[in-house]
Steps between C-alpha positions, in 0.01 A plus 500: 500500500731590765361310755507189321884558430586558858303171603688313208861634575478503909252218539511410902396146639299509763583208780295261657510449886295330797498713794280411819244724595283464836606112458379465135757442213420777287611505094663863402647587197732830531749715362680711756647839395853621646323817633145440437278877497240276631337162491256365284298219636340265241147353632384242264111390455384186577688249391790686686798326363729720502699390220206573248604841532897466424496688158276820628743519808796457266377774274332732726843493710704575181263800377545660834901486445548259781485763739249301692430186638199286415382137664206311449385329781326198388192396746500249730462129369492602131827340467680250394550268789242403756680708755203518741345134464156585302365799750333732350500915480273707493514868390543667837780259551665586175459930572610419888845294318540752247480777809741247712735472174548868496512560915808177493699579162442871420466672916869641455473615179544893415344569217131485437284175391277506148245237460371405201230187481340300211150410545387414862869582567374866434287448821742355692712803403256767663463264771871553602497883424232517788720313717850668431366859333837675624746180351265535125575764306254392167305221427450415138152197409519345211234314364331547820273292649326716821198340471226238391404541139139398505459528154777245385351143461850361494536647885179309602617193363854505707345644782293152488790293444722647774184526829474074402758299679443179320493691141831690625654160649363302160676791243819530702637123557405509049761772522722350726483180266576720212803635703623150498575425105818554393631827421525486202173443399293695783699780330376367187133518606553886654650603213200403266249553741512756768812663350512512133606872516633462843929591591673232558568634823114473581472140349809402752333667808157329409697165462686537794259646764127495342470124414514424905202323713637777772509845295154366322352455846577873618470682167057403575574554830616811516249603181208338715624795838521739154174498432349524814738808661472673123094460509532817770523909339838593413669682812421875301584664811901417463478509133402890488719578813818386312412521130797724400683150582272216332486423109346242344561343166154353369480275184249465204307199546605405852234334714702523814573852451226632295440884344207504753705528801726726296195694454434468890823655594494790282234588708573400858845619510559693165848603609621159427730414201307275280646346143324261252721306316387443135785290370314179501691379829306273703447476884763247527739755348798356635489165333616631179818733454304770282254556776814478780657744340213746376375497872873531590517839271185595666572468888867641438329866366217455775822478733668775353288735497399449865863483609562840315185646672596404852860634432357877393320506767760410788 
C-alpha cells in the first residue's frame, strides 16, 4: 500500500532521447537522479523499443526513491525511424552496441552499473557482465530466455518463420502496410487485437515503432541469430563463478523462459537468486501497468537487498 502511494504522489516521467552510439541512432528512455547511488540499465527483449518499457522504468525508479538512475537502451533498428536504411542486426551486434552504449555514455561514471534484461535481453545482460565484470555490480533476468526451448511448438514455428527470407520479407512489408493506416484506426486494430489488456503506453510504442517494414525486418532477424547462438549450453561456468550476483525472475507458463531451465539452474549454479512469479503476469510483462509495476516492486527488493548486502560487507 505504500508503494503504490509514493508512485501516485511523486510519479516521475521518464524522457525520451536519441543518442548516437558507434554511428547508430539508438532510442533511450531515462530518468536521471541528482546523485544517483548507481545506475540501472534497462535491456529490453526483442522487440527492443525502448519505450515499451516507460511505466516499469517510471515505477521501478520511484520505488527506489529516485536515488538512482535508470535508462533503457532500446536496440538498434527497433525504432521508430529508418535511421539505418533497412540493415539488419543481429544479436552479437545488439550485445557489442549495448557494450559500446555503456563504454561511450556511462565510462566516467562513479557509481556502479545494474543490469536488468527481459527475455533474450536477460542474455544480453550476462553477455555484458562478462565483458565489464568490475563496472556490474548485479545482474537481475527476467523472463529469461538463455536458451532454445525444444519442447515449445510455438518456438519451432518462429524459428521457421525468421531462418526464411522470403517468409520474413513477405510478413514484414504486411506490417509495414499496416504501419501505414491512419492512426487512428491502426490504434483501433491494436487495441482489439494484440492489445486488448495492453497500457496505452504499449499500444503507442507498438503504433509508433512495431508497425514498420524496418523494425519487422530485424525483430526475425535478430530472432533468426537467437536461435542459432541460444541452440549452444548455457555458459554454467560464469553463472556459478558469480552467482551471489545473478537472479532470475521465471514465470508460470512462459515458453521462452520455462520452469525447466529454472529447474536447470537450481542445479548448475544453485547459489543463484531465482523467483517465480505467480501473479498471472505474462512474459511481455511490461505491456500492461499491473505487470510494470509488480515486476517494478519485485526488482526494487531484489536491488535492495543486494545493495544492503554489499554495504555490510564493505
Amino acid at each position: 500500500m505504500g508503494e503504490q502511494v509514493l508512485l501516485s504522489r511523486t510519479k516521475m516521467r521518464a524522457n525520451f532521447r536519441l543518442c548516437n552510439v558507434s554511428s547508430c541512432i539508438t532510442e533511450l528512455l531515462e530518468i536521471r537522479a541528482d546523485e544517483p547511488n548507481f545506475h540501472v540499465l534497462v535491456i529490453p527483449g526483442n522487440p527492443g523499443v525502448a519505450s515499451l518499457y516507460k511505466d516499469f522504468v517510471e515505477s521501478l525508479y520511484e520505488l527506489l526513491g529516485g536515488s538512482v538512475s535508470v535508462t533503457a537502451v532500446g536496440n538498434i533498428s527497433h525504432s521508430e525511424k529508418n535511421w539505418e536504411h533497412v540493415r539488419l542486426f543481429s544479436l552479437q551486434e545488439q550485445i557489442d552496441h549495448k557494450i559500446d552504449f555503456i563504454n561511450q555514455e556511462l565510462q566516467n561514471i562513479a557509481v556502479p552499473i545494474l543490469l536488468v534484461g527481459h527475455s533474450i535481453g536477460a542474455y544480453i545482460s550476462l553477455e555484458i557482465f562478462k565483458q565489464s565484470p568490475k563496472k556490474v555490480m548485479y545482474c537481475i533476468g527476467l523472463y529469461p530466455f538463455l536458451a532454445l526451448n525444444m519442447l515449445s511448438k510455438k518456438q519451432s514455428i518462429i524459428g521457421k518463420i525468421a531462418e526464411s527470407s522470403v517468409v520474413s520479407v513477405a510478413l514484414s512489408s504486411i506490417v509495414g502496410l499496416l504501419g501505414l493506416l491512419p492512426i487512428w484506426s491502426l490504434r483501433l486494430i491494436v487495441g482489439q487485437t494484440l492489445g486488448k489488456s495492453w497500457s496505452p503506453t504499449a499500444v503507442e510504442a507498438t503504433c509508433s515503432r512495431l508497425a514498420k517494414y524496418h523494425t519487422m525486418r530485424n525483430i526475425l532477424f535478430m530472432t533468426m541469430t537467437e536461435f542459432k547462438k541460444l541452440s549452444e549450453t548455457p555458459d554454467w561456468e560464469f553463472m556459478r563463478e558469480n552467482s551471489r550476483k545473478i537472479a532470475f525472475l521465471f514465470g508460470i507458463d512462459d515458453h521462452w523462459g520455462p520452469l525447466q531451465m529454472f529447474e536447470e539452474i537450481s542445479k548448475q549454479a544453485p547459489e543463484i537468486g531465482l523467483s517465480i512469479e505467480r501473479e498471472g503476469h505474462s512474459h511481455a510483462f511490461c505491456c500492461t501497468e499491473a505487470g510494470s509495476l509488480w515486476v517494478a516492486q519485485h526488482v526494487a527488493r531484489l536491488i535492495k537487498n543486494q545493495t544492503s548486502k554489499s554495504t555490510s560487507s564493505q
